[in-house]
Each structure stands twice: as structure tokens, then as C-alpha cells.
DRENDO-1510 file (C-alpha; in Angstrom, 1 decimal, always signed):
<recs>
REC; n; res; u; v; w
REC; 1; UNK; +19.1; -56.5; -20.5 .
REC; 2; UNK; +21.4; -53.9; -18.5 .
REC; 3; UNK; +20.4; -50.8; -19.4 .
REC; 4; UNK; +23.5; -49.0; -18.2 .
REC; 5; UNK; +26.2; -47.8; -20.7 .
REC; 6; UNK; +29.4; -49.7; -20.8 .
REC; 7; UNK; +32.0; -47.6; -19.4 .
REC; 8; UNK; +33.3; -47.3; -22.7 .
REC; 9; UNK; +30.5; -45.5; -24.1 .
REC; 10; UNK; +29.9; -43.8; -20.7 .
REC; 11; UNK; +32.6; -42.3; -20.8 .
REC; 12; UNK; +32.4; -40.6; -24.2 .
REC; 13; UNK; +29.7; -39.3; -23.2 .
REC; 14; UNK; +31.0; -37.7; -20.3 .
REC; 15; UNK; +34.1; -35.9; -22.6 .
REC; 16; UNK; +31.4; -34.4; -25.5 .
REC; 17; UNK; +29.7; -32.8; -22.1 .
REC; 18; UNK; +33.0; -31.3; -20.9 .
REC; 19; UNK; +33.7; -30.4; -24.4 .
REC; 20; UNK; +30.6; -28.5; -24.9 .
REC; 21; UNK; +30.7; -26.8; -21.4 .
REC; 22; UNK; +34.2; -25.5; -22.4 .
REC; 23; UNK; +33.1; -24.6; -26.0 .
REC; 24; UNK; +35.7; -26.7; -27.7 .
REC; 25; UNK; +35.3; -28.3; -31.2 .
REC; 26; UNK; +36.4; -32.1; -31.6 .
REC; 27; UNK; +39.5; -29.9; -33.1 .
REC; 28; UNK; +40.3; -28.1; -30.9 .
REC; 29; UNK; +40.5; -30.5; -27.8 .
REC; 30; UNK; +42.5; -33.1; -30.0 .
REC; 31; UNK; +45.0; -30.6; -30.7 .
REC; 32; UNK; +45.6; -29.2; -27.4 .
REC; 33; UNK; +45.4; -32.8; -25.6 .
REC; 34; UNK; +48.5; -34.1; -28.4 .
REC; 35; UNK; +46.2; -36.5; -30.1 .
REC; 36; UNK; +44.5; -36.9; -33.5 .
REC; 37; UNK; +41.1; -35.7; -34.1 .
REC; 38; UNK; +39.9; -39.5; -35.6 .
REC; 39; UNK; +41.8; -41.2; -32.1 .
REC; 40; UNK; +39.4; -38.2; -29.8 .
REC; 41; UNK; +35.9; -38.8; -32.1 .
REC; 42; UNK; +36.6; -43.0; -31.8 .
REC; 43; UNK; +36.6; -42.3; -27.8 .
REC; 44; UNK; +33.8; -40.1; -27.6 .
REC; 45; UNK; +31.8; -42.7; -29.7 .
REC; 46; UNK; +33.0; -45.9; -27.7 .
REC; 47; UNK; +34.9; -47.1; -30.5 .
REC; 48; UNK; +38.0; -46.9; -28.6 .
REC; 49; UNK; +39.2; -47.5; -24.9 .
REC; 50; UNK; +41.2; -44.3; -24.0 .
REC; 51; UNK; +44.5; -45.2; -21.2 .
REC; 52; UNK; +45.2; -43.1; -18.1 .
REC; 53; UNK; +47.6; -41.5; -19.7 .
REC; 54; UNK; +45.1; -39.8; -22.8 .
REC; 55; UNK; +42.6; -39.3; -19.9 .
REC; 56; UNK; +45.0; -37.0; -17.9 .
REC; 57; UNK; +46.0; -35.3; -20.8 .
REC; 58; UNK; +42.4; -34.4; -21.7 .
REC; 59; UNK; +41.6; -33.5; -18.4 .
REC; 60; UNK; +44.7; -31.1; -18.1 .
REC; 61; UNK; +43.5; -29.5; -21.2 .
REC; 62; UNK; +39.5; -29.2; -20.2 .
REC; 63; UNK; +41.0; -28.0; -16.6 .
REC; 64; UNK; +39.2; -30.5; -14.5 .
REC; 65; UNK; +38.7; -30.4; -10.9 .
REC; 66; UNK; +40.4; -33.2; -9.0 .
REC; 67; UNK; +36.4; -34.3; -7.8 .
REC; 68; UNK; +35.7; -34.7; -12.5 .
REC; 69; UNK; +39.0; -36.2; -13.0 .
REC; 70; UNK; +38.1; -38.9; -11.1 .
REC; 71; UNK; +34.3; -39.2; -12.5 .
REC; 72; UNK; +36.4; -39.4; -15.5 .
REC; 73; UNK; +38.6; -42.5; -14.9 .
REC; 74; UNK; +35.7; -44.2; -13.1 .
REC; 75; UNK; +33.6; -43.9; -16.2 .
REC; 76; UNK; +36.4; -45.5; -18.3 .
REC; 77; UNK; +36.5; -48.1; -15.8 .
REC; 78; UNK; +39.7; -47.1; -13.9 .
REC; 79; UNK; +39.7; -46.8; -10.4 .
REC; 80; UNK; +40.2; -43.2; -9.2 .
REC; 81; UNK; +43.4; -41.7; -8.0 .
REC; 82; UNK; +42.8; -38.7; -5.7 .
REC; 83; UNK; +41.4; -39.5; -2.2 .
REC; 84; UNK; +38.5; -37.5; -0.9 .
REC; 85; UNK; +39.3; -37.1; +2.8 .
REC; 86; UNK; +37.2; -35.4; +5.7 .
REC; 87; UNK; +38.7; -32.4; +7.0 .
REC; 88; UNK; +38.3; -34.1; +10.5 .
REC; 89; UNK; +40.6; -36.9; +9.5 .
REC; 90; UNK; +43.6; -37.3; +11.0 .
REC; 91; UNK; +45.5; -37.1; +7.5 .
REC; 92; UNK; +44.6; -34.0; +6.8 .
REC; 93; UNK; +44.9; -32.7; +10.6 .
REC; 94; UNK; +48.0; -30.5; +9.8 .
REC; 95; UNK; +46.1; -28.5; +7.2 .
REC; 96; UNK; +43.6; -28.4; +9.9 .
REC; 97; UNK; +45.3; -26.6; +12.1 .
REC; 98; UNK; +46.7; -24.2; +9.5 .
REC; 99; UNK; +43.4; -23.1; +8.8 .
REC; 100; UNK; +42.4; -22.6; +12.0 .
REC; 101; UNK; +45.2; -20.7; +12.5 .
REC; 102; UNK; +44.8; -18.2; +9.4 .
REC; 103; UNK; +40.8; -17.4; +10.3 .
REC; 104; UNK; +42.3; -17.1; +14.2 .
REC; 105; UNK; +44.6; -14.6; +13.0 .
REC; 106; UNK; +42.3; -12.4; +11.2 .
REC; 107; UNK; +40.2; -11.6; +14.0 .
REC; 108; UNK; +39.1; -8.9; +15.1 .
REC; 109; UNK; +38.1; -9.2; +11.5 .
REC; 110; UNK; +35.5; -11.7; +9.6 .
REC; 111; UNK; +37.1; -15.2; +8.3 .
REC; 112; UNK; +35.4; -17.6; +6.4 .
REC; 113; UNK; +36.0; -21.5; +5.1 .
REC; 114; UNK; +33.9; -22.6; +2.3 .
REC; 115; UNK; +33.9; -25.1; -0.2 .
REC; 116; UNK; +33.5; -24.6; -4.0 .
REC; 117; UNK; +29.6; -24.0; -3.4 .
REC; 118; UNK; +30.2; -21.5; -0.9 .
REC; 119; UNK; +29.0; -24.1; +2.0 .
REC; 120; UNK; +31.0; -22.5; +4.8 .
REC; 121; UNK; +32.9; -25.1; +6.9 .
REC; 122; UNK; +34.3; -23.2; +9.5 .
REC; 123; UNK; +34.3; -19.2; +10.8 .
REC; 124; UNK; +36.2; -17.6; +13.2 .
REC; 125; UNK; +34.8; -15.5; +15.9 .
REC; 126; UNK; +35.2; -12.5; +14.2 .
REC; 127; UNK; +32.5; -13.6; +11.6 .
REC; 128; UNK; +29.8; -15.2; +14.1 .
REC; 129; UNK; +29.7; -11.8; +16.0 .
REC; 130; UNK; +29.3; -9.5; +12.7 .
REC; 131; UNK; +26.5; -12.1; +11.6 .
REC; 132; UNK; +24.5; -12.0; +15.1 .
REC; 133; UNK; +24.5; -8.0; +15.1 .
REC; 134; UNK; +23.9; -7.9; +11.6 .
REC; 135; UNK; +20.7; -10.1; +12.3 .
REC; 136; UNK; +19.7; -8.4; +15.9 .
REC; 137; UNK; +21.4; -11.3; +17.9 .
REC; 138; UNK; +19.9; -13.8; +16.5 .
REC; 139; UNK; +21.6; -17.0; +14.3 .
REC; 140; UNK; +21.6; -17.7; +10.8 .
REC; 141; UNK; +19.2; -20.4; +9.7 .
REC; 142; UNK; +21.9; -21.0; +6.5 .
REC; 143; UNK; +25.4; -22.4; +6.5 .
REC; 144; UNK; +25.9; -21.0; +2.9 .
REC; 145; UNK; +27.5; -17.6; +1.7 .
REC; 146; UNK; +24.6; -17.5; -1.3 .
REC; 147; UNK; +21.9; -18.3; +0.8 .
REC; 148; UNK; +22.7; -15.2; +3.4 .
REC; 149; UNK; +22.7; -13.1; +0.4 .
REC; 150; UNK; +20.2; -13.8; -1.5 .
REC; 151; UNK; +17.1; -14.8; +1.4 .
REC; 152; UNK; +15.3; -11.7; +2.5 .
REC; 153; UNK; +15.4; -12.8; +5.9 .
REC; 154; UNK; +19.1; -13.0; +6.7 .
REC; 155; UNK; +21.7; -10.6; +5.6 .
REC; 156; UNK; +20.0; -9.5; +3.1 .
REC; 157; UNK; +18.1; -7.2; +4.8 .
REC; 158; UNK; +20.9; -5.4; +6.2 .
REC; 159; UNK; +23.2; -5.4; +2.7 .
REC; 160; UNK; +23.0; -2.1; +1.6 .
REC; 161; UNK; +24.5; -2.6; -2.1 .
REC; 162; UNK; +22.8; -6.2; -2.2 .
REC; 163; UNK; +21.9; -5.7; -5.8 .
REC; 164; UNK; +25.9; -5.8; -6.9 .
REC; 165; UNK; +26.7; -8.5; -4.3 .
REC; 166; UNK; +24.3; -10.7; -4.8 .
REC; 167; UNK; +24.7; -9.9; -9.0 .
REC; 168; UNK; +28.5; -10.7; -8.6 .
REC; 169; UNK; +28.3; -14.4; -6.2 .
REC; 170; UNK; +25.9; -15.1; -8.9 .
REC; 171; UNK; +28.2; -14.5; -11.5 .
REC; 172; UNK; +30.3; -17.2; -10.2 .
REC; 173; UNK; +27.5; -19.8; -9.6 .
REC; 174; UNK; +26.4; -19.4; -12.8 .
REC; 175; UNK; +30.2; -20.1; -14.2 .
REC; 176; UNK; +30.4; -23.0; -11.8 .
REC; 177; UNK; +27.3; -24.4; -13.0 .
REC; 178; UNK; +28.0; -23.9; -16.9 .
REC; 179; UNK; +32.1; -25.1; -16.4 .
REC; 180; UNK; +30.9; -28.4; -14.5 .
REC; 181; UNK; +28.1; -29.8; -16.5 .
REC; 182; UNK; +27.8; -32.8; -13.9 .
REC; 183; UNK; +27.3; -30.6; -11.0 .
REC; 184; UNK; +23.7; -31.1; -9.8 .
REC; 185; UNK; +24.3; -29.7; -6.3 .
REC; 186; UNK; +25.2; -26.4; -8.0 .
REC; 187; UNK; +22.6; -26.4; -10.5 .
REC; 188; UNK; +20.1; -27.2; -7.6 .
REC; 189; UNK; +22.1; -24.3; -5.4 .
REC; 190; UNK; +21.2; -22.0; -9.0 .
REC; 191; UNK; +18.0; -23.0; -9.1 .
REC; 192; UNK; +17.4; -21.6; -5.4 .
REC; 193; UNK; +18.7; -18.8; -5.4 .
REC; 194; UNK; +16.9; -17.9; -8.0 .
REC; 195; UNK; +13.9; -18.3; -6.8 .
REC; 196; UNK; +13.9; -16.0; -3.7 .
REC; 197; UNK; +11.9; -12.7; -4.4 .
REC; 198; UNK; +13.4; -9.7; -5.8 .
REC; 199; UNK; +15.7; -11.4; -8.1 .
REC; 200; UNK; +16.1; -10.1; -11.1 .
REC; 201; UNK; +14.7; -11.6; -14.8 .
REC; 202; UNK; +17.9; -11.0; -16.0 .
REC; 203; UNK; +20.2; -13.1; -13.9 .
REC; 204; UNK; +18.8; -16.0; -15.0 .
REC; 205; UNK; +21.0; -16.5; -18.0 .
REC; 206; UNK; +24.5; -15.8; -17.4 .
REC; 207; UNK; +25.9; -13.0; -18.9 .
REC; 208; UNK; +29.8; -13.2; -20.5 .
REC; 209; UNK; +29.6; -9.8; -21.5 .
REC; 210; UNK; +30.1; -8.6; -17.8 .
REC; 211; UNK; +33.3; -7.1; -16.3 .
REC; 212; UNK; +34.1; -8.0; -12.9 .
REC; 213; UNK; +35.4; -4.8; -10.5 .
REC; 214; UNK; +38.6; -4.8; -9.6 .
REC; 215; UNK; +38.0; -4.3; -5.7 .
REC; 216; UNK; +34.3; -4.8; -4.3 .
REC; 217; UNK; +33.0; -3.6; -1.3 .
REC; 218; UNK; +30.2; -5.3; +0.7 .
REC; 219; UNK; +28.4; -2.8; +2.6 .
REC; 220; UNK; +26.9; -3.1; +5.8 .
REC; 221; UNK; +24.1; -1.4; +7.7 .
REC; 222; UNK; +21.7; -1.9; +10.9 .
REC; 223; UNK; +20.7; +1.0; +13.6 .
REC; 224; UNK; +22.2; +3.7; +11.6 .
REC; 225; UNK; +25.8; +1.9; +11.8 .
REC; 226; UNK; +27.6; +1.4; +8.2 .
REC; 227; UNK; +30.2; -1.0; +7.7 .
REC; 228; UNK; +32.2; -2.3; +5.0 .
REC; 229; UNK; +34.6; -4.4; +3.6 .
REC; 230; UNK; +37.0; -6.0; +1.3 .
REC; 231; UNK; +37.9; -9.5; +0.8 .
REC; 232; UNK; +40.6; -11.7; -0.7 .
REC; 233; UNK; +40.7; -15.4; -1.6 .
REC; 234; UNK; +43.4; -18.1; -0.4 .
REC; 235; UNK; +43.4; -21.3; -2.1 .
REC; 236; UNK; +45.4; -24.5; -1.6 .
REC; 237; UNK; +47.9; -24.6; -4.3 .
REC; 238; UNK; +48.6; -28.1; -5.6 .
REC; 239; UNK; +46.1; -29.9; -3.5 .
REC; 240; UNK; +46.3; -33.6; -4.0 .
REC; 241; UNK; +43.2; -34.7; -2.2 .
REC; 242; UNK; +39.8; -33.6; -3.5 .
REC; 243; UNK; +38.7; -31.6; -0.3 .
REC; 244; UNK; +41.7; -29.2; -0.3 .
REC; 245; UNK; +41.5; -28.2; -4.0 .
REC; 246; UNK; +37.8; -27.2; -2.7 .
REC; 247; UNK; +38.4; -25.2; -0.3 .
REC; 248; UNK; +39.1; -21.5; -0.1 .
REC; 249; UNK; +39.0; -19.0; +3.0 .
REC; 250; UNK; +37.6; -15.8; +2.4 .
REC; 251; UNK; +39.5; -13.1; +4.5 .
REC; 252; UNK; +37.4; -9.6; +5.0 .
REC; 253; UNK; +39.5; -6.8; +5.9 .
REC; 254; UNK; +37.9; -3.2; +6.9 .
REC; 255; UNK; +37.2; -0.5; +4.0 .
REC; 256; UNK; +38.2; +2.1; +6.3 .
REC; 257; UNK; +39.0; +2.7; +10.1 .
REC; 258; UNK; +35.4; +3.7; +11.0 .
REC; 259; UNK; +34.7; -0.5; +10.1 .
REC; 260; UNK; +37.8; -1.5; +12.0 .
REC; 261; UNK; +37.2; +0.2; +15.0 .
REC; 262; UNK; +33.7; -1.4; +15.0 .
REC; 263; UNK; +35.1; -4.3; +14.5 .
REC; 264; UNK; +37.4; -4.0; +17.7 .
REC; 265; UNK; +34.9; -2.8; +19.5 .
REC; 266; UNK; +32.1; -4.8; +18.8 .
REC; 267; UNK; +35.0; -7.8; +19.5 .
REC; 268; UNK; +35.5; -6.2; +22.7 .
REC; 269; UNK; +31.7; -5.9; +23.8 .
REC; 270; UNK; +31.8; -9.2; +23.2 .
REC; 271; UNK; +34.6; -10.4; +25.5 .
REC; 272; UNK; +33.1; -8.5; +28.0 .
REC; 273; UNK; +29.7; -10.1; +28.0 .
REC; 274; UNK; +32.0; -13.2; +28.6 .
REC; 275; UNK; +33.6; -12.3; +31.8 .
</recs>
């Protein structure tokens, strides 16, 4: 006996998850998808086979990624319609070379490329130099925004208003987690985190009563030298492919011209050492 759901079934399953996650009644998610409440409880309990077309509509309405839309129509037994392509590929080798461009032309400021569990993909030369004299020339052991913030033995130690930094990525991780209820790399990511020392009892449940600031400074400090910054978020509007609507690059720009003359110099030094 095959003890794996039908796709039928599997996916009903997979909508009273995302329904849940987004807090939606039965109600609700028939009404705003343009279909009756008895059609919407007959997919969730494999009575009925939804088409593409009720599928998108649902999705639209529970705001899927690109990635759960197409967990979505492979669960209903549809084959999925948004590629997944390496940023290396040659398809996607003009967006390449756009991004390269942007984190080139922050410099002599920090530039980061992550994807949607702050993984960071690529960094312009700006960034590598403020990391290696935050951690006394050394290199990261992480590849992850969270993990720099959070382990005591990378930036960390040298983030001077760690407690609201690290309070506000989590606030995101713990949205990410709770919006995508099929994310395990994000729950695992949560789960981590979590567990370095000095985290507090209270950021283990997420809390929707919390307002985020309007501008946030990160704040900077090693040998007596403070520096801090700002940051802003591009995103790839209507991606197509499930990479791009992943990404972001997170521009930092100086809070201040004692931070940007650092900056310069410390980019500088840098160039000097390389003559």
C-alpha cells in the first residue's frame, strides 16, 4: 500500500497550512480568491481537483512566493511554471552584471547580496574590508547576515547596539518562518539562532505587538573607532524566475561623515597595501 497522499489530498493539505499561517477562515480565503466557500472546503478535503486557474487565484490572495506557488501546482499534480535558475547561468547573466554593478557602485561603502534567509551571495569590497577590521583581520567563519549577528565570535562582539539589531533581523525570521509554513531551512535557521548565548527568553515567540523604527542604525565599534550606518533594500520587481524574486541587496550608507571618511580611508589603506 503507498502510503503517500494522492496529490489531490496533498494538496489540501498544503492550502489549510497557508491558510492558517495567514490567519484566514475557510471564509475569508473563498471570498477574496472569487470562489464559494463549499467549492474551497471540497479542495481542502480532496473532494475536488482545483485547475491552474483556482490555484493562481488562491495563491495571489495568500501572497505566495514564486518558490510555494510552484510546491503548490506540483502538489495538485501540475507541473510547475517558474524556473529556478543559478545566478551563474547564462540566462540570468544580464541581471548578473547589474548587480555587480550596483554593489560596485556603492563602494567605498558596504554592499550586500542575500537571499530571502539572509545567505549572502555576493559582497563588494567595501563590505569584505569593514568585516576584516571589524574582526581584527581575520575572515568570517559565516556566509549568513543572522549568523554574524547573533554568534559571539563574529560581529557580534564589536556591535555596539546588538541587542536592537539582532531583536529586529529576528523580527523578520520569525515572520518568514510563521508566513511560510513549509520552510524548514528557516525554521532550522530560527532554531539556531536561537540557541547562541545571550539571547533573550523572550524572542522566542514572535511578538506582533512590536513597531518597527522608521530608520535603524547599526553601530560599530573596535579600538576606540565608532561607526555606523543606515541601510536600504532593493528588490527585483516582477521577478519571473524563483532566484530573482529572492534576492535583495542591502545597500549601507554612512550615519554621518566621521563613518564615511573611515570608510574612504580604511578603502584607501587598503589599496595601498595592494600596490
Amino acid at each position: 500500500m503507498n502510503a503517500n497522499p494522492t496529490p489531490i489530498a496533498h494538496v489540501g493539505a498544503l492550502l489549510r497550512e497557508w491558510r492558517s499561517a495567514r490567519r484566514l477562515s475557510q471564509m475569508d480565503l473563498a471570498l477574496d480568491a472569487g470562489l464559494s466557500t463549499r467549492h474551497l472546503s471540497c479542495i481542502e478535503t480532496g473532494k475536488a481537483q482545483p485547475s491552474r486557474d483556482i490555484l493562481a487565484r488562491i495563491a495571489d490572495t495568500l501572497e505566495m512566493t514564486l518558490r510555494d506557488r510552484n510546491a503548490l501546482l506540483v502538489a495538485a499534480g501540475y507541473a510547475p511554471r517558474y524556473t529556478e535558475s543559478a545566478l551563474a547561468n547564462p540566462e540570468l547573466a544580464p541581471m548578473r552584471r547589474a548587480i555587480e554593478a550596483m554593489l560596485k557602485q556603492q563602494e567605498p561603502y558596504p554592499a550586500f547580496l542575500m537571499n530571502r534567509h539572509w545567505d549572502i551571495v555576493m559582497a563588494n569590497d567595501a563590505a569584505i574590508r569593514m568585516n576584516r577590521w571589524l574582526l581584527g583581520g581575520r575572515d568570517s567563519p559565516h556566509r549568513n547576515m543572522l549568523r554574524h549577528a547573533f554568534d559571539p565570535q563574529d560581529l557580534r562582539a564589536a556591535l555596539v547596539n546588538w541587542e536592537e539589531i539582532a531583536g529586529h533581523l529576528l523580527a523578520h525570521l520569525h515572520k518568514l518562518v510563521a508566513t511560510t509554513p513549509n520552510d524548514a531551512k528557516a525554521r532550522a535557521l530560527l532554531d539556531e539562532v536561537l540557541a547562541y548565548p545571550g539571547v533573550p527568553e523572550k524572542w522566542r515567540q514572535r511578538d506582533l505587538r512590536a513597531v518597527p523604527a522608521p530608520l535603524l542604525e547599526t553601530v560599530f565599534e573596535r579600538d576606540g573607532q565608532r561607526v555606523a550606518f543606515f541601510s536600504t533594500i532593493t528588490t527585483f520587481g516582477t521577478p519571473r524566475d524563483v532566484t530573482l524574486e529572492e534576492l535583495h541587496i542591502e545597500s549601507c550608507f554612512p550615519a554621518g561623515e566621521a563613518s564615511a571618511a573611515f570608510c574612504r580611508d580604511l578603502a584607501a589603506s587598503r589599496s595601498g597595501q595592494e600596490c
